[in-house]
C-alpha positions, -999 to +999 in steps of 0.1 A: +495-166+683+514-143+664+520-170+635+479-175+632+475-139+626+504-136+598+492-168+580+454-150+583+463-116+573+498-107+566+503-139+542+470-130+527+483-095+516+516-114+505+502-143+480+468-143+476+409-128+456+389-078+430+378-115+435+354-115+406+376-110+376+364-076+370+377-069+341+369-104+321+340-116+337+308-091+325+323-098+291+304-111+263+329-133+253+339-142+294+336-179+287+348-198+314+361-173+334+330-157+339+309-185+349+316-181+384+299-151+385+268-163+359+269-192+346+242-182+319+268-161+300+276-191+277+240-196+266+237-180+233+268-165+233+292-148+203+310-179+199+302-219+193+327-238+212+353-225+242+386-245+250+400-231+281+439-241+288+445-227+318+432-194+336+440-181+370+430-152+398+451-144+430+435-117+455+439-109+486+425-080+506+427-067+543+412-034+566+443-036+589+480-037+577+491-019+544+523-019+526+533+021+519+538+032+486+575+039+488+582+004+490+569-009+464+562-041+478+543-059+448+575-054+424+597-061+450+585-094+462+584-102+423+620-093+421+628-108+452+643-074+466+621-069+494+641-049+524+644-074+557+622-064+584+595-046+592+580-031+559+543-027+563+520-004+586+490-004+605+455+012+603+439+012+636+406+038+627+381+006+633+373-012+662+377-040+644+397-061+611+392-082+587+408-099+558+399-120+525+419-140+503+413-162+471+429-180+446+418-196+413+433-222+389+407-231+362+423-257+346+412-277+313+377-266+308+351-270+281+318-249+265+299-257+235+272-230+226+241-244+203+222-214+202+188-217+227+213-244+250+244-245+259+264-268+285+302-270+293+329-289+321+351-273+341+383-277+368+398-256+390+421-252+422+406-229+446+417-215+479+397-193+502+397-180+535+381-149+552+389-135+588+361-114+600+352-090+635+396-093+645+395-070+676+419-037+663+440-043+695+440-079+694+457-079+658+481-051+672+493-072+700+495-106+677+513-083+650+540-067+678+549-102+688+536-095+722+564-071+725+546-039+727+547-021+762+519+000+765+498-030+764+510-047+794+489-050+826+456-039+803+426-063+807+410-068+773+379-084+767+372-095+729+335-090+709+332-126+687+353-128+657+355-161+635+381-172+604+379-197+580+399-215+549+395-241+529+413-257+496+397-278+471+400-300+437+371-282+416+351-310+392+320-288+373+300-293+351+272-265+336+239-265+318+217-238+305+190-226+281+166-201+269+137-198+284+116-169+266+127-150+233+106-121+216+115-091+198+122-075+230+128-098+255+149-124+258+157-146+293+181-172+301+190-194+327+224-221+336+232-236+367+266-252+376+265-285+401+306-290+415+318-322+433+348-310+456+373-326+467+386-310+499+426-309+508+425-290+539+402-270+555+401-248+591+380-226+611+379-213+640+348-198+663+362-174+690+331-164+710+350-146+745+383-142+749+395-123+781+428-115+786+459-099+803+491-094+782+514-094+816+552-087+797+567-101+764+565-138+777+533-142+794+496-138+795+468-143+814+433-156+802+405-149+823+380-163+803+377-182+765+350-198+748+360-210+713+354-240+687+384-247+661+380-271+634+415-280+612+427-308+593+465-319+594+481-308+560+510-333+559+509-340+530+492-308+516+475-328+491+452-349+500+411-361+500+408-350+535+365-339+525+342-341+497+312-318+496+293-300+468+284-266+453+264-252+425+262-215+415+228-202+400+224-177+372+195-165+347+198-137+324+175-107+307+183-091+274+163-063+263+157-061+223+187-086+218+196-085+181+209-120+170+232-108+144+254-095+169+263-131+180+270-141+148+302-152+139+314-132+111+329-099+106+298-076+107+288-083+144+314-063+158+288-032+140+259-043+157+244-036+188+241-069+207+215-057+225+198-022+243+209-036+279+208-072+300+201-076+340+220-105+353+209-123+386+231-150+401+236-170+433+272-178+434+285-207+455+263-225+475+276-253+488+299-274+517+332-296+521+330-325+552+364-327+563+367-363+576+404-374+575+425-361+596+405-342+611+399-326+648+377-303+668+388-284+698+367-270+724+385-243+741+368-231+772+381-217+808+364-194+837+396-194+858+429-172+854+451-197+833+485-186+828+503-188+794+543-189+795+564-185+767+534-173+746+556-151+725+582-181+711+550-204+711+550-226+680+515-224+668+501-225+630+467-232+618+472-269+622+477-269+654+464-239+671+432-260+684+461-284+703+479-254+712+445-238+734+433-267+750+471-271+765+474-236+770+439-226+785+418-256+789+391-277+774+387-309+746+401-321+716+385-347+700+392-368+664+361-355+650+344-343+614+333-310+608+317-286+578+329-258+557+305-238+539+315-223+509+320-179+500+282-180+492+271-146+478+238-131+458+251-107+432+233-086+404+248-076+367+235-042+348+254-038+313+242-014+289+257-012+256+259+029+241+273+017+206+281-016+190+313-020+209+310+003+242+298-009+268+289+005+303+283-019+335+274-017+371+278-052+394+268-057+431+283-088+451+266-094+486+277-120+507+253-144+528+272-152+566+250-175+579+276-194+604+315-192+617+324-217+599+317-207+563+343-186+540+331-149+538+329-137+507+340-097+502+313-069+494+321-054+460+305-026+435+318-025+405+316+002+379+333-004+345+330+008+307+348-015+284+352-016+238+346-047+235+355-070+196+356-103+188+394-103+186+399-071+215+389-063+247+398-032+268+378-027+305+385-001+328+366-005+362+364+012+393+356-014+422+344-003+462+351-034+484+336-038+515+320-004+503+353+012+522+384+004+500+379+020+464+403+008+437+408+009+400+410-021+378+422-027+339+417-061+321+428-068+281+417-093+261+438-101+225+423-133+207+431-161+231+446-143+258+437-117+288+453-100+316+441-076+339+440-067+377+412-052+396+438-036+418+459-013+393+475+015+416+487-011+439+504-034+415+520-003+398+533+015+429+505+043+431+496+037+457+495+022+495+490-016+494+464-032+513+452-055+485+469-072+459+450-087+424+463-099+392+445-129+368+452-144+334+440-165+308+449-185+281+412-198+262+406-205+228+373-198+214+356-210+177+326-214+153+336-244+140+343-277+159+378-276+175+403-292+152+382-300+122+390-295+085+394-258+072+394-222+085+378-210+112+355-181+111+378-152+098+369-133+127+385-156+148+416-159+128 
């Protein structure tokens, strides 16, 4: 049991969504990587065309276990120089944990702006997984190996908690227009449809589970009620599910002046516009896992007595199997659904002069069922100068309205860096989260690769 809870939490905080891209993805000139927040941003955008080699997003973010600031665990693990053993602590103030990880690959994507329309294709890698409502003493016993003493003869009895994960081959494409433009108001709208391609997927539904840690080797449950889902990952690519997803955006600019989106020197000294609302329903969508597939019914009323639990060889593929030999019930060779990190999210960006701007973005998820990905609560707060050729943000981010961090993101021509977690990846500070993203994109006024210059402003 231990192994489920470091591939769910500990291997989270090691490798893996914060999750929005904070410090590209309000931008103006955003492009692809800020379509998966609103996909309107490319409608009448600063720019004609967007080529987008390949851009990528690694987060990960947990309540319980944090890595303290002494060692200096993100440069170390870089370096390989991490010290063996135990290097990370605990923080046991909730009655319960949780844990979110995401990574994203966008690979060779495409945008072309004509003014009032725009559309654009995109793919990506994505990997998600959430672990939500982790009983505090539950994750203490998993993490101590079932080797912690004062735990021994105590009779536990676990609230519901659920986890999910899924990885998929990303296929989208995007369309969007304007809808209404006046002197002072201007609205548009995009949607992106995905087809997905699902390479594994798990989930688990853990509804009771009572229980007696006896000594290090054994345990005793009373009582379990629990539904895991999981697909075998040998090999780990694979079309194990297809399912689709679309993310919903629409747009309001107030006084929007047009010669700020013009493509030539001057724009950078006008105000694009007084302020824009953004409004956007971000990944809506499902994977059916039908190859290799299985669901596990773990159920028991009576004492059933677990030996060896400690040296037990369980992973995510097979923890299902492990249960139902362990503690009772049904496995059967059967389909089952993952729902996608589905979230409603707002955007507020005010610009004070030509090239500063101030923003305030909301991300709340929608949890409608165990076996969906849960998508992490965020409020970011960022003021960003913002060019045509240069990009500075510097953002302030409250996840899960709890965990407060600061984020930087730079953008020079056809590459940006940043991380939404920028004590942690420094050393500042204890790590409990880890965030870093990239991106190499050209964008143009001119069609890609045709005779003579670009737009100076681009050169």
């Amino acid at each position: 049991m231990k192994k489920i809870f470091l591939s769910l939490l500990i291997l989270i905080t090691h490798f893996s969504y914060g999750q929005e891209m904070w410090g590209i993805s309000n931008s103006n000139y955003s492009g692809n990587m800020g379509i998966f927040l609103n996909p309107s941003t490319i409608v009448g955008a600063p720019y004609k065309y967007e080529i987008n080699i390949v851009a990528a997003d690694f987060f990960a973010e947990n309540s319980y276990i944090y890595f303290p600031q002494d060692k200096h665990i993100v440069w170390n693990s870089i370096t390989g120089n991490n010290e063996p053993g135990k290097n990370y602590s605990y923080r046991t103030g909730d009655a319960t944990q949780k844990g979110f990880g995401h990574t994203l690959i966008i690979g060779p994507s495409y945008i072309k702006n004509n003014g009032d329309w725009a559309w654009g294709l995109h793919s990506a890698i994505r990997t998600e997984v959430s672990v939500l409502d982790v009983p505090t003493d539950l994750a203490y016993i998993a993490y101590s190996g079932f080797h912690a003493p004062e735990t021994f003869g105590v009779r536990f009895n676990s609230t519901p908690m659920s986890y999910a994960s899924a990885n998929w081959l990303e296929l989208g494409g995007t369309y969007g227009r304007v809808y209404r433009e006046t002197e002072n108001d201007y609205i548009k709208w995009a949607a992106t449809g995905n087809i997905l391609i699902g390479s594994n997927g798990w989930y688990g539904d853990i509804q009771n589970l009572d229980y007696t840690v006896i000594d290090s080797t054994n345990a005793v449950i009373h009582n379990m009620n629990a539904t895991i889902g999981e697909t075998e990952n040998d090999p780990f690519i694979g079309i194990r599910g297809l399912g689709l997803s679309t993310t919903l955006g629409a747009t309001y600019m107030h006084k929007r002046r047009q010669g700020g989106f013009e493509c030539n020197r001057s724009n950078d000294n006008m105000k694009k516009y007084d302020y824009r609302i953004g409004v956007s329903l971000i990944d809506l969508g499902t994977i059916r896992y039908f190859r290799k597939s299985q669901v596990a019914n773990v159920a028991t009323t009576t004492n059933q007595v677990w030996t060896g639990i400690d040296t037990a060889n369980i992973n995510l593929n097979n923890i299902g199997e492990s249960l139902v030999n362990n503690v009772g019930g049904t496995i059967n060779d059967d389909g089952f659904y993952i729902w996608a990190p589905l979230a409603i999210s707002t955007q507020f960006d005010y610009s004070f002069t030509p090239k500063i701007y101030g923003n305030l973005s909301l991300v709340k998820r929608i949890h409608f069922t165990e076996n969906q990905i849960a998508r992490g609560d965020q409020m970011n707060i960022s003021a960003r100068y913002e060019k045509r050729k240069f990009e500075a943000n510097i953002n302030y981010s409250l996840f899960e309205w709890d965990q407060s961090s600061i984020g930087l993101g730079l953008r020079y021509k056809w590459f940006v860096i940043g991380t939404d977690r920028l004590l942690q990846f420094i050393g500042l500070s204890d790590v409990q989260a880890f965030d870093f993203f990239f991106g190499f994109k050209f964008q143009f006024c001119k069609k890609p690769f045709s005779p003579g210059p670009d737009c100076a402003a681009f050169q």
